[in-house]
N, C-alpha and C positions, 0 to 999 in steps of 0.2 A: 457647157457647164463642166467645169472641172473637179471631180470628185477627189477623195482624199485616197482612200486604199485600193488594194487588188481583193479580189474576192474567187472562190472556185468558183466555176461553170461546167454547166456539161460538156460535152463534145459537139461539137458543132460541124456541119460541115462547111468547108471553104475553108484556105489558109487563113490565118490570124492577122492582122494586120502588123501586129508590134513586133512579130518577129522577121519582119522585112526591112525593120529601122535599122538604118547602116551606122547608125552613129552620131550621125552627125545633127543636129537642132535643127538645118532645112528641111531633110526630111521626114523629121518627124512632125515639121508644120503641116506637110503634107498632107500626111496621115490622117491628121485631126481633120483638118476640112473636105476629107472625103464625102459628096455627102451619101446620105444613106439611103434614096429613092432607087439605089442599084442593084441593092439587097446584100451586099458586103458589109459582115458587121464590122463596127468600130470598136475597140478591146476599152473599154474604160478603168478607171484604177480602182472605181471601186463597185458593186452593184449591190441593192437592195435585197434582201433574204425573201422566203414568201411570206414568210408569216409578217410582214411588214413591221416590224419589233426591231429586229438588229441588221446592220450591215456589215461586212468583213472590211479587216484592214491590216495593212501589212505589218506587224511589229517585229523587227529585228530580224530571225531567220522565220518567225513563224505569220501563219494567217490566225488573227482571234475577232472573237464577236463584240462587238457595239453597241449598245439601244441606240436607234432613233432620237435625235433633240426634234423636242414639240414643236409643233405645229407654230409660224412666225419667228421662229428661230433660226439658225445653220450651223455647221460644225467650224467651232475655228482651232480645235484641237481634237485628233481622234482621241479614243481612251488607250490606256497600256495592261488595263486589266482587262481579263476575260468578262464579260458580261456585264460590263460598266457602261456610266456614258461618259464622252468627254465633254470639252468646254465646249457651251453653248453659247452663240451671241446673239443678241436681238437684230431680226433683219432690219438695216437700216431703210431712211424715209424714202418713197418711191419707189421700195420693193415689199416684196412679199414670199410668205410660204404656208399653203392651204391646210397639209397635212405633217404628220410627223412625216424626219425624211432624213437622208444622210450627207445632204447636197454639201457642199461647202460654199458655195454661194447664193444667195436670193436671186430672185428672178423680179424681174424687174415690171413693173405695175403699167397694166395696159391706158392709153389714153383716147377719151371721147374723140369723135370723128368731129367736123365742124357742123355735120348734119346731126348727129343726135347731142344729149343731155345727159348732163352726171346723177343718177339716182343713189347710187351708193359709193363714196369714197373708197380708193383701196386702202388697206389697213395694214399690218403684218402678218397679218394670217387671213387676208381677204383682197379677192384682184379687186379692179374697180367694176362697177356695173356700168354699165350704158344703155339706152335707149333712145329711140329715133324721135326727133322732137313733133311737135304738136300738129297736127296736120300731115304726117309721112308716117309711114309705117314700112315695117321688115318682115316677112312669116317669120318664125322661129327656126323650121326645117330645110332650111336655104341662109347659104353665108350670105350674110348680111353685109354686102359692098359698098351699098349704099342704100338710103332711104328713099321710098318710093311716096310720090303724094298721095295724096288719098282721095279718093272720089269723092268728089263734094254732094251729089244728090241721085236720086233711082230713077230710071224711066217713070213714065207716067203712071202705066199698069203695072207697078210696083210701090211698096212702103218701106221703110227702113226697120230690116229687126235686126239687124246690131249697128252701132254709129263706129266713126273708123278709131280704131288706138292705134299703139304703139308697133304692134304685130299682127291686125288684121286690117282689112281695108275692110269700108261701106259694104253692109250686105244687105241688101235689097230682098224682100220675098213677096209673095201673093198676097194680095189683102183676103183675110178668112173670113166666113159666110157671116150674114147678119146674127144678131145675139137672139134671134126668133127661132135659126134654121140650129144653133147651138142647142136650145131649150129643146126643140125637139130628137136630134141625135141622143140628147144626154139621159130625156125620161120615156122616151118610145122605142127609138130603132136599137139601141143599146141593149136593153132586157130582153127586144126580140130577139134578139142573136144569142143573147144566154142561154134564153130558154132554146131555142133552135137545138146549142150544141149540148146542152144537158139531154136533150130528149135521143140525141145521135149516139151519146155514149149509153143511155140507161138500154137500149134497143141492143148496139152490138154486145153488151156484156148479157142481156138476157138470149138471145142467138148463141153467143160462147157456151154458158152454159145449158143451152140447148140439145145443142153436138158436143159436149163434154163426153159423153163414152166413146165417141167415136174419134173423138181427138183434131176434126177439120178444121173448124172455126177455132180452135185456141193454137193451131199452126200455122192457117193462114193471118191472124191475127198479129203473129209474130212478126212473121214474114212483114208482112204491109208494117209494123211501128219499124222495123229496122232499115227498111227500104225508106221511109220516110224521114227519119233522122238523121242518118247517114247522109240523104242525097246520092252525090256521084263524087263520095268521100273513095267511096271502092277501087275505084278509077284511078284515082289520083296516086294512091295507094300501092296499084302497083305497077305504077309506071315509077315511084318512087323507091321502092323497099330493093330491088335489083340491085342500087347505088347503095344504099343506106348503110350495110354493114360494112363495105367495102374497105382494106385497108390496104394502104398506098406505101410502096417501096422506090426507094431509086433503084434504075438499071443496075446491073450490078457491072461491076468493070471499069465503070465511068472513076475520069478524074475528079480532081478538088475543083479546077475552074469551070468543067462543065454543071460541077453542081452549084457554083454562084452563078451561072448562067439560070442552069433552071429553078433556083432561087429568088432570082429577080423577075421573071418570066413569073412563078406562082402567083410574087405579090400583087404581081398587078392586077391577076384573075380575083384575086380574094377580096382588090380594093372596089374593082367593078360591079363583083355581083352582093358584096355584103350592102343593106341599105345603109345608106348616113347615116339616117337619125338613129339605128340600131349597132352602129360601128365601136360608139365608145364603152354602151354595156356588156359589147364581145370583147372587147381589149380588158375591160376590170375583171371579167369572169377567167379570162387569163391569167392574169395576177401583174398587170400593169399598172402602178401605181396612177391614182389622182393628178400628184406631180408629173411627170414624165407626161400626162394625159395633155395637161396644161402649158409643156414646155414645149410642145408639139404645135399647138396652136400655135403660141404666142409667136415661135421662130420660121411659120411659114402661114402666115396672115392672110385672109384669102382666099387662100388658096387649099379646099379641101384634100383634094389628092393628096397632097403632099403632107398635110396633115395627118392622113390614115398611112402612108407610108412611112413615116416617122413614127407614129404608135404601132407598126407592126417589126421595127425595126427595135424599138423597145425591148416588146416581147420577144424577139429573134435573140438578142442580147441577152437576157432572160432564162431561156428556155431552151434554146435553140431550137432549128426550125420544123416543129413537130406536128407536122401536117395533118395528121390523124385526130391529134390532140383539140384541134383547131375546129376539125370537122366532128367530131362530138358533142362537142362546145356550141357550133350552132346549130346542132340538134337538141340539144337541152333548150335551148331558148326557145324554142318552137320555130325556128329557121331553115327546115326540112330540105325546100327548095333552093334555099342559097349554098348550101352544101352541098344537095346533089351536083347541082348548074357547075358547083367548083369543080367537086368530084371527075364530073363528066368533062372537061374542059381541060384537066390537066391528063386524063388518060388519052383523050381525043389526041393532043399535042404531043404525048410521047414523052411527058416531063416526068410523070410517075407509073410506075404499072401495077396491078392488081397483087396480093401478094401471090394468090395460087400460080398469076402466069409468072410472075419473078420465080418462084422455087422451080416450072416447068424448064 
């Protein structure tokens, strides 16, 4: 997708790719089709701002700001004032654009497989939907390759408690006790257990305040509700906290190529251990656009990897590559473990080192 302007960026490490262009139109086709699963970014001409409102674009000797054309829209003219927008045009039929964006072309409208069914037309501002036709089903949490049949009925000692759709297959369970053995769980064994645990707490709190001057039973009482909410939260805790605050440097000395060497080398650790299904709400909490979310897919179909390699490729464009940033990021989400696991994986390697042993 070929965008319209140049925009600043931070500093990034690795050479740039546009300033290796010799001149000449082959090489600069090159360039372009580099792809991006090697973790060398590609210099685009224009990039999106954070606040997702304006993009930059080159006018005359200067860079100036753009609004975003809405959502179904593209640019087919930047603006030449500061903080305007340009021409907008309607994306034409069998494309699309979800969000505001600064793209200059549409993106082109996904189509049903032979195995599933069109439930929503794409629109200008809406891809197509699809779903796997009547009798197959796809999970949700798995690329959907193809559509799987559906079991048609359950063992013997089994009943059907959900029938097959689109994205689940036949699920079978236990047939539950007679509506006799229900009646009485619901108006005997039930109150018994109430009453059981009212009588267990009205006991330890008259004990508590039994040893109230002495302080035993309202310590150990502590003790035991912390011990038992917790678990062996403790544990975990601090096998985890060691990595948690840790922040990550390059070696210091190293070249430009060695660090698109261990730039390529991260991503792949990041693409491993982040879950899927939790991969695209790490890239939005980035500040990787919807779009970009979506052009990612569409241009590597399939095929997940390469999918999260192009949205971190995004971001790398974006951002550049701020490892740190990344790994807070999925500690906010509550992703403790996939950031350690990174953490620990790129120190192990030698690709990043701690900051104290960097300054030692």
């Amino acid at each position: 997708m070929a965008p319209v302007g140049a925009a600043p960026r931070p500093v990034t490490p690795g050479l740039d790719p546009m300033a290796m262009i010799t001149g000449t139109r082959f090489s600069l086709l090159l360039l372009m089709l580099l792809p991006c699963t090697i973790g060398l970014p590609t210099k685009t001409e224009r990039l999106i701002s954070e606040n997702d409102k304006y993009y930059w674009v080159q006018h005359r000797n200067n860079q100036i700001r753009c609004l975003l054309c809405p959502a179904g829209t593209f640019v087919e003219e930047s603006c030449t004032i500061q903080d305007t927008r340009g021409t907008c045009k309607m994306c034409p039929e069998g494309t699309y654009i979800a969000f505001a964006s600064g793209l200059s072309e549409c993106l082109a409208c996904s189509r049903c497989r032979h195995d599933q069914e069109e439930i929503f037309s794409c629109s200008s501002t809406k891809n197509t939907v699809c779903r796997c036709k009547k009798g197959t089903f796809c999970p949700p949490d798995q690329p959907c390759e193809i559509c799987m049949p559906c079991t048609t009925s359950c063992p013997e000692d089994k009943v059907i408690q959900e029938p097959c759709n689109s994205t689940s297959d036949l699920m079978c369970t236990t047939p539950g006790p007679p509506s006799g053995t229900l009646d009485i769980l619901k108006h005997v064994i039930v109150p018994l257990v109430v009453i059981f645990v009212l009588l267990i707490i009205i006991i330890t709190v008259y004990m508590l305040l039994k040893r109230r001057n002495h302080g035993t039973g309202s310590k150990f009482f502590v003790k035991l509700t912390v011990h038992l909410c917790k678990g062996n939260k403790d544990e975990d805790a601090e096998l985890i906290s060691p990595l948690r605050n840790v922040t990550l440097n390059f070696k210091e000395g190293i070249d430009s190529n060695t660090k698109d060497e261990i730039i390529a080398k991260s991503c792949a650790i990041i693409v491993r251990e982040v879950p899927i299904r939790q991969f695209e709400m790490l890239m939005l909490h980035l500040r990787v656009s919807h779009n970009e979310i979506d052009k990612a897919k569409i241009e590597n179909p399939g095929n997940v990897n390469n999918q999260c390699n192009a949205m971190l490729q995004a971001w790398y464009q974006k951002r550049g590559f701020e490892i740190n940033n990344l790994l807070k990021t999925l500690q906010d989400l509550h992703m403790e473990k996939a950031a350690c696991d990174i953490t620990e994986q790129l120190i192990r390697d030698e690709l990043f080192v701690p900051q104290e042993q960097n300054n030692a």
